[in-house]
N, C-alpha and C positions, 0 to 999 in steps of 0.2 A: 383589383390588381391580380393578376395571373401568379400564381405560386407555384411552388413545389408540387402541396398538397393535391394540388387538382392536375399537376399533372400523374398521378396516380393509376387513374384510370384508363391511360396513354402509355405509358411507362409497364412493361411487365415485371412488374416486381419493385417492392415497398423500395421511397428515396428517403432517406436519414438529411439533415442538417446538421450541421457543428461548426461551431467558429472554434479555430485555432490563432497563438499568437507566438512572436518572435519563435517566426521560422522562417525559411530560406523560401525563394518564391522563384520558380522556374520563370526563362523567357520565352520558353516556348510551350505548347501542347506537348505532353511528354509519352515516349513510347507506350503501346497498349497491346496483349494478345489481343490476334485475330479471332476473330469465332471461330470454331473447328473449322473443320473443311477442305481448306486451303492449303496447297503445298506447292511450289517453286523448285525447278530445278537450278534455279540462276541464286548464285552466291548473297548477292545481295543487293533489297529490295527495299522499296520503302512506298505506299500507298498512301496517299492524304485528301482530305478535304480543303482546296483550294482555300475555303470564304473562314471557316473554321482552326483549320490544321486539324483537325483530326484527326489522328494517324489512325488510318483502318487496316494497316495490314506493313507489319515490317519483316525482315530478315537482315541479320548480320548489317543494321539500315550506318552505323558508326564506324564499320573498318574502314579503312582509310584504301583508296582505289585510283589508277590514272584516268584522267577524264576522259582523255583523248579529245575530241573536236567538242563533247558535252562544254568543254572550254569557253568556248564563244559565247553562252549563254553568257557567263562575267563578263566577256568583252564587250558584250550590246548594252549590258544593263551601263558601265562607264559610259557608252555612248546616247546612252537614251537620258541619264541624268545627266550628262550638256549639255544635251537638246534642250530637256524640259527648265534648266535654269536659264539657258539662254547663251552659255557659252558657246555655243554653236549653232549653225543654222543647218537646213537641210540640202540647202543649195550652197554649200560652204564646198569646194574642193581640195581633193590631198590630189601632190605630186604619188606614182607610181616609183618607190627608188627602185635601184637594182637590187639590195637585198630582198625586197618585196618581190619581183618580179622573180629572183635568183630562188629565192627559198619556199614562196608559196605559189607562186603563177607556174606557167607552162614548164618550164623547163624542169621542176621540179617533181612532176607526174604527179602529184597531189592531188586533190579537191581544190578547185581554182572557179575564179570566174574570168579569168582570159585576160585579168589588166594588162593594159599592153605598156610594156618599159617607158617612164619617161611621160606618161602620160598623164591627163588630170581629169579626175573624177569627182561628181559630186558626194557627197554623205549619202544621200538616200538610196542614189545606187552600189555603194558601199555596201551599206547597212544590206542591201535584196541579196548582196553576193554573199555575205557574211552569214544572212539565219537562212537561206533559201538553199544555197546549193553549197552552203559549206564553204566558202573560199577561204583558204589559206594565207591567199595573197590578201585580199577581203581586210582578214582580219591585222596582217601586218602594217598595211595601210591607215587604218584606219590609227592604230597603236601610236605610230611616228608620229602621224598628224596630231593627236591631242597629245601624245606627252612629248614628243622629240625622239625617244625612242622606242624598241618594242620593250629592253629592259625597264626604264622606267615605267612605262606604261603598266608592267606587269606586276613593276612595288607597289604603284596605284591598284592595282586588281586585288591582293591581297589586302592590302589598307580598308580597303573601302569594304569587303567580305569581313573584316572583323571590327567596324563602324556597324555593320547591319546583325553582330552578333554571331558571325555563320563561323565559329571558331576552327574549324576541320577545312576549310579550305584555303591552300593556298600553291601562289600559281607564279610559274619563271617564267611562258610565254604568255601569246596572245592567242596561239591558236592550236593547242593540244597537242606540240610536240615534243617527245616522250623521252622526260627529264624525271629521274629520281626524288629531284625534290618537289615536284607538281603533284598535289594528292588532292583530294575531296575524299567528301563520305557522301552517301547516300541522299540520308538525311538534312544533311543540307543545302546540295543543290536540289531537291525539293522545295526546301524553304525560300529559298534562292530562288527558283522560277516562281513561286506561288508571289513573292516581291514584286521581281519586275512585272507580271501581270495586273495587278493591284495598281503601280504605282505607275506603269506609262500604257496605258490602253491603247491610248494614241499613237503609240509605237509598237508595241503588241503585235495590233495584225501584221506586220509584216512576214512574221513567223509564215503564217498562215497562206501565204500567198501558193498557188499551185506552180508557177515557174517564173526562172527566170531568163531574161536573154541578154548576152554580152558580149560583145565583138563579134556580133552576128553568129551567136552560138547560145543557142536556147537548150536551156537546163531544167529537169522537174524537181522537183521540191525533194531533198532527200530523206525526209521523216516519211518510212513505209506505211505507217497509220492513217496517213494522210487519204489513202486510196480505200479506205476499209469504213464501212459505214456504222462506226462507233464513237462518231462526232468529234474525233482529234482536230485540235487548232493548230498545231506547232510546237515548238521545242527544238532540240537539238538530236542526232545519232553521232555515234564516235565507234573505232575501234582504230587501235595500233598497236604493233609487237603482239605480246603475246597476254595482253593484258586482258584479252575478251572483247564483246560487244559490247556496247552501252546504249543506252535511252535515258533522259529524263525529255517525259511525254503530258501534255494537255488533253483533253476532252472533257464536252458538254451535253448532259443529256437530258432534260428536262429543267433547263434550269440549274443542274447543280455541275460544276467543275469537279473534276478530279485531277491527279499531279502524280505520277508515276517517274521515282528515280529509278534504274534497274542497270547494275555494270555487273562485269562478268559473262557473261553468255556467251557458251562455246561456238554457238554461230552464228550468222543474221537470221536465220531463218528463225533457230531459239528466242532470238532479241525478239522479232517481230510479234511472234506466236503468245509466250511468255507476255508478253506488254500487253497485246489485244485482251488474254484470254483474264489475266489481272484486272483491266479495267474494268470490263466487264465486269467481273465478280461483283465487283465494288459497285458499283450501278444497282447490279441486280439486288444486293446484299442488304445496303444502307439507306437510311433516309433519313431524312434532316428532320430534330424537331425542336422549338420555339421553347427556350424555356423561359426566357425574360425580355419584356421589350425594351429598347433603349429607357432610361430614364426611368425604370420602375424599381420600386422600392427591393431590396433584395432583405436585406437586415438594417444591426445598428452595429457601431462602435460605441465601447464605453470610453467617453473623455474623464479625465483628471480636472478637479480643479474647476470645472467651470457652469454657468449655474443651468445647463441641464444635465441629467448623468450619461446620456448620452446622442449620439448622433446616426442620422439617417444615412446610409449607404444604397446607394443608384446604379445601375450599368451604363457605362461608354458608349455602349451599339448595344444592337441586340444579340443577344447570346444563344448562339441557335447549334447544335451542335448534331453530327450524323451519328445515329446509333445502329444496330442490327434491326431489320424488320421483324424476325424473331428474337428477341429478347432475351435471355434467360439469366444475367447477369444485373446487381444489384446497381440502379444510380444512386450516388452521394456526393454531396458537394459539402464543401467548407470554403466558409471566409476567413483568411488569411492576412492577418497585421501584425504591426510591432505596435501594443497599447501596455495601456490605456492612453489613447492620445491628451494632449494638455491644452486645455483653453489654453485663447481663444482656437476655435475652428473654423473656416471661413470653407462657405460650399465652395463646390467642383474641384475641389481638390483631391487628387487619388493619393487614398492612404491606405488602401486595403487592394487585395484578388483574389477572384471568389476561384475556386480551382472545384472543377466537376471531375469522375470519377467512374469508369465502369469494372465494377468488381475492385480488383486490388490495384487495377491501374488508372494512374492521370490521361484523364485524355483531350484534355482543356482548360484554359485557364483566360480569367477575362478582368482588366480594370475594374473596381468600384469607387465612385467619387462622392465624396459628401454633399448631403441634401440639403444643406441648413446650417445656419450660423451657430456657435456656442459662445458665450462670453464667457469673462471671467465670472465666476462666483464670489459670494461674499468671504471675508476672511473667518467665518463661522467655518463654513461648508470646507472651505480650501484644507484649514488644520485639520476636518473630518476625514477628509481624503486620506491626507497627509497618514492617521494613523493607521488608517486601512489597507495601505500600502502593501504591506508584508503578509497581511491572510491575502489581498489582490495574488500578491505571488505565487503565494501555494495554490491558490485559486488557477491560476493560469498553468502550473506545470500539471495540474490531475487534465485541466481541458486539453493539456497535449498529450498526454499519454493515451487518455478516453481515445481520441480521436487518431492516432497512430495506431491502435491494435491492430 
């Protein structure tokens, strides 16, 4: 079994162990300083490990920001979980109304893909006008068609962002037009795109497509990364009013993903330069390392009550996490439950998260599920428990104090 221990001589610098109990357990990888280095002229930023969440590099990643067209990423993801359940198909057609053609197609001078009024389109060509060349209309289109309207549509958009956890977003349109109460944060259209990639592959590329053409009107991709050889796949760009550039951007470079949110940026040219020069870092900077394989023993929980004293705790996946290639910051992890659990315990059950650590901040957190059955114990042992109850306690508040210094 691969440990901690051994990864020591991988690791620059001694890793500590601790289980901690009844505490609060984050749902996601939680913010971390950058390693020195790094500085952004652009407001706010937010850098991740796609497979992980990692966060390798934030700024101001929670102030709340207009997305502008970064919008549409929510809107594909509604339409790719249709897809993928089956409520829709890709050869399914929307009518073109006039408000679609009025407020996002031609006449509107927007980012359009040319629907012509009145007209009917399939999904897929939908979807290529929506993440490919931005369409406005694209995306109004598409809104009407699955909810009736683009308002509904758009309670759907928020709904469904705080189903996925992503509390900081929420959204009046469908396709980034610039309403007071339309906000995101950084931070979570990160998490947001690192989802729908995860979750519809098969939808995914489309992002990535280099153009598209529509009414006899060929378009290129509007993500500028896409032309720069630092393996970007897709994503979204936005800007309106006075609210700045935006990017939340994809790239792959040996294997590892990274996930760049970035709003604010005084120009495109900033947006562009800013994003490239971030990913990079992050490439050049981080590297993934192994610290548990799926299914391997990480620790134990102590059960109550049942006739062993305690139980095996396992990983969900593998817990693999990017760190600096130079190191100089301490790793620490703690397993995290509300115990002593109580006979009986039945494996695969997640009753713990082991939560990793570099220096003083979280930068990962991962399921643990039980490895093994516990029965009840005898009513010898049970009353034993029973008394030891109350030192258990003060036993648990020193392990959380130890372990918070």
């Amino acid at each position: 079994m691969r440990s901690f221990m051994r990864l020591l001589g991988r690791l620059a610098g001694p890793l500590a162990f601790a289980a901690a109990m009844s505490v609060h357990v984050a749902a996601h990888a939680a913010a971390t300083a950058a390693p020195a280095g790094l500085q952004t002229s652009v407001p706010h930023v937010i850098l991740i490990d796609a497979d992980s969440l990692t966060v390798l590099f934030e700024k101001n990643a929670d102030d709340l920001d207009t997305p502008a067209s970064t919008t549409k990423i929510m809107t594909a993801e509604l339409v790719f979980e249709a897809l993928a359940e089956g409520k829709i198909k890709l050869t399914d057609q929307y009518q073109v109304s006039e408000t679609a053609w009025r407020q996002g197609g031609a006449p509107a001078r927007g980012t359009t893909m040319f629907a012509a009024l009145h007209s009917r389109i399939d999904v897929e060509d939908l979807i290529r006008g929506l993440v490919i060349v931005s369409g406005n209309d694209s995306a109004i289109i598409l809104a009407e068609g699955l909810a009736g309207s683009e308002g509904a549509f758009a309670t759907r958009m928020t709904d469904r962002a705080r189903q996925l956890g992503l509390n900081h977003l929420t959204f009046t349109n469908s396709w980034g037009r610039d309403d007071p109460d339309q906000k995101v944060s950084a931070r979570d259209m990160a998490l947001l795109a690192a989802h729908l990639i995860k979750t519809y592959p098969q939808y995914y590329r489309y992002f990535g497509e280099k153009d598209f053409t529509w009414n006899k009107i060929k378009q290129p991709n509007r993500d500028p990364l896409m032309n720069m050889d630092i393996g970007a796949d897709g994503l979204k760009t936005g800007n309106i009013g006075d609210s700045g550039y935006c990017i939340v951007a994809s790239a792959i470079q040996n294997g590892q993903r990274l996930i760049l949110a970035l709003y604010g940026a005084k120009t495109a040219k900033e947006r562009t330069d800013e994003a490239a020069r971030i990913l990079q870092w992050g490439f050049r900077t981080f590297e993934p390392k192994m610290l548990f394989d799926k299914g391997e023993v990480v620790g134990n929980a102590t059960v109550f009550g049942g006739d062993k004293g305690s139980v095996p705790l396992v990983t969900a996946a593998p817990v693999k996490v990017l760190i600096p290639r130079e190191l100089t910051d301490r790793i620490t992890a703690r397993i995290v439950y509300t115990g002593p659990l109580v006979a009986p315990v039945e494996p695969g059950k997640q009753v713990a998260e082991l939560q990793v650590y570099r220096g003083g901040a979280q930068i990962f957190t991962a399921p643990l599920l039980t490895a093994g059955n516990v029965g009840k114990g005898s009513l010898t042992s049970r009353a034993m428990d029973a008394s030891l109850t109350y030192i258990g306690d003060l036993v648990r508040t020193y392990v959380l104090k130890a372990v918070s210094r």
